[in-house]
C-alpha positions as CSV (number, residue, x, y, z in Angstrom):
1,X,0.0,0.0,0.0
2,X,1.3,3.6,0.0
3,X,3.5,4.7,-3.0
4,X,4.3,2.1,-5.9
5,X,6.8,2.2,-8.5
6,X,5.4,2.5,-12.2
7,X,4.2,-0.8,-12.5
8,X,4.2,-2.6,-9.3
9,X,0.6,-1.4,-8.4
10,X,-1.4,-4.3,-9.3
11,X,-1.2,-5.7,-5.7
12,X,-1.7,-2.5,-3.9
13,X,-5.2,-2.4,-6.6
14,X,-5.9,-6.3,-5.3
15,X,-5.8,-5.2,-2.0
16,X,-8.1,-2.4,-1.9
17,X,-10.8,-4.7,-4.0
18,X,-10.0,-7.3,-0.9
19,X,-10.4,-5.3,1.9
20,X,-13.7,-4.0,0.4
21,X,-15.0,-7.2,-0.1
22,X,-14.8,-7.7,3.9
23,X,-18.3,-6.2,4.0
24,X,-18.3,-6.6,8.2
25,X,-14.4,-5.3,9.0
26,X,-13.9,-1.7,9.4
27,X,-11.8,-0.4,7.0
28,X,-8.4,2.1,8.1
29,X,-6.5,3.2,5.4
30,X,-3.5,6.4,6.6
31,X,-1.1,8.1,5.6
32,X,-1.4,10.9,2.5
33,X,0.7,8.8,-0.1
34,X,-1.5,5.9,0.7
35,X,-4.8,7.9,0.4
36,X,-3.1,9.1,-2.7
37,X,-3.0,5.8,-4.0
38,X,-6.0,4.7,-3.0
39,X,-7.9,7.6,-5.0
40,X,-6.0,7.1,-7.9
41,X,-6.2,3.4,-8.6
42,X,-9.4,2.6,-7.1
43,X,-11.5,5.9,-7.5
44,X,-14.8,4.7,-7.2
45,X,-13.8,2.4,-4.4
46,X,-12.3,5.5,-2.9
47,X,-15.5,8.0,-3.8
48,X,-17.8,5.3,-1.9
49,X,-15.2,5.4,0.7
50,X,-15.9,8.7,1.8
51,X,-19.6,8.0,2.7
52,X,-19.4,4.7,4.0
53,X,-19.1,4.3,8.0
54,X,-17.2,1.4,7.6
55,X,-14.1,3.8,5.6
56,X,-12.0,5.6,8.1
57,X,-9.5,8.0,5.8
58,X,-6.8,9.4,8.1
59,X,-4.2,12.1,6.0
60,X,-1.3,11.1,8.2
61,X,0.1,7.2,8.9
62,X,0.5,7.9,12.7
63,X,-3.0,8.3,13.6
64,X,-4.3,5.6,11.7
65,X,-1.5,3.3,14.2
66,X,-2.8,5.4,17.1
67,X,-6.7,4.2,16.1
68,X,-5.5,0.0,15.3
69,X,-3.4,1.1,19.0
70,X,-6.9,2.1,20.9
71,X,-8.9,-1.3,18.9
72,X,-11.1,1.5,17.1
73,X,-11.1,5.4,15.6
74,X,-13.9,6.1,18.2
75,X,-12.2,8.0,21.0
76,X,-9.7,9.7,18.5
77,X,-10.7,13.6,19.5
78,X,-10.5,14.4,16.1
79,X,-13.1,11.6,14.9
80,X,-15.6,12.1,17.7
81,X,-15.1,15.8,16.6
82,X,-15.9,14.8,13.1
83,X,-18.7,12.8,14.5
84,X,-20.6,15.6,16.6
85,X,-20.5,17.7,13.4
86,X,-22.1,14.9,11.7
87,X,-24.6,14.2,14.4
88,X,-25.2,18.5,14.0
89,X,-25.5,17.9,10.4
90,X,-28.1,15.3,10.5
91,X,-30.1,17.7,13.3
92,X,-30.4,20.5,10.6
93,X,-31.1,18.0,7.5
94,X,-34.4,16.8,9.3
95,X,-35.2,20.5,10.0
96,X,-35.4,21.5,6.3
97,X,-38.9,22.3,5.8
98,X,-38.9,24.6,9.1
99,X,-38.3,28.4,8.5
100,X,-34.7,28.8,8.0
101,X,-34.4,30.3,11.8
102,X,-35.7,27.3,12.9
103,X,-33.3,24.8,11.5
104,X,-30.6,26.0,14.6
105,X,-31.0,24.2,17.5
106,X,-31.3,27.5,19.5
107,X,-34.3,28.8,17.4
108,X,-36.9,30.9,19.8
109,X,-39.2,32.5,17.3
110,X,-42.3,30.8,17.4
111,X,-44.3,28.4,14.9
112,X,-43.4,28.9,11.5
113,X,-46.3,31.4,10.1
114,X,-48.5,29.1,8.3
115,X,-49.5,27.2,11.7
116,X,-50.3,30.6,13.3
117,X,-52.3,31.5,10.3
118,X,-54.3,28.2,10.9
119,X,-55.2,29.0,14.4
């Protein structure tokens, strides 16, 4: 994995197919050359990476060690961090047809106008 020499990257191609196949196993793949890699000779692999849960995508090789270290990325302050910003995310996303105020979780200006019209 990581950085091949012009034509030894048909194993580091095998090896992405394989560890996709692994439908169950969480997937860690670190370090920028390797994510380089990865993008390049697997690129819808990679694109359906970036939304699957199972994907964790780390830019440097150190944290990815530090996550197999702890037994999962959970607990990594910058994955929880990534996580509460998703969990935000979500909050908002079911909060589209509110009025635009109301989509922040701090929103204190009444019903939106067409239930006050109704009553």
């Amino acid at each position: 994995m990581g950085l091949t020499s012009s034509g030894f990257h048909e194993g580091t191609a095998a090896l992405d197919a394989a560890i996709a196949a692994n439908a169950e196993a969480r997937k860690y793949f670190g370090g920028g050359d390797t994510l380089a890699e990865f993008k390049s000779l697997s690129p819808g692999l990679y694109m359906s990476a970036l939304e699957d849960p199972q994907y964790y995508l780390f830019t440097g090789g150190g944290t990815v060690l530090k996550a197999l270290e702890m037994g999962d990325a959970r607990g990594l302050q910058t994955v929880d961090a990534l996580m509460e910003e998703r969990a935000e995310t979500d909050f908002v996303a079911e909060k589209r047809d509110a009025p635009k105020c109301a989509r922040l979780k701090t929103c204190d200006c009444g019903p939106p106008e067409h239930e006050t019209a109704r009553a």
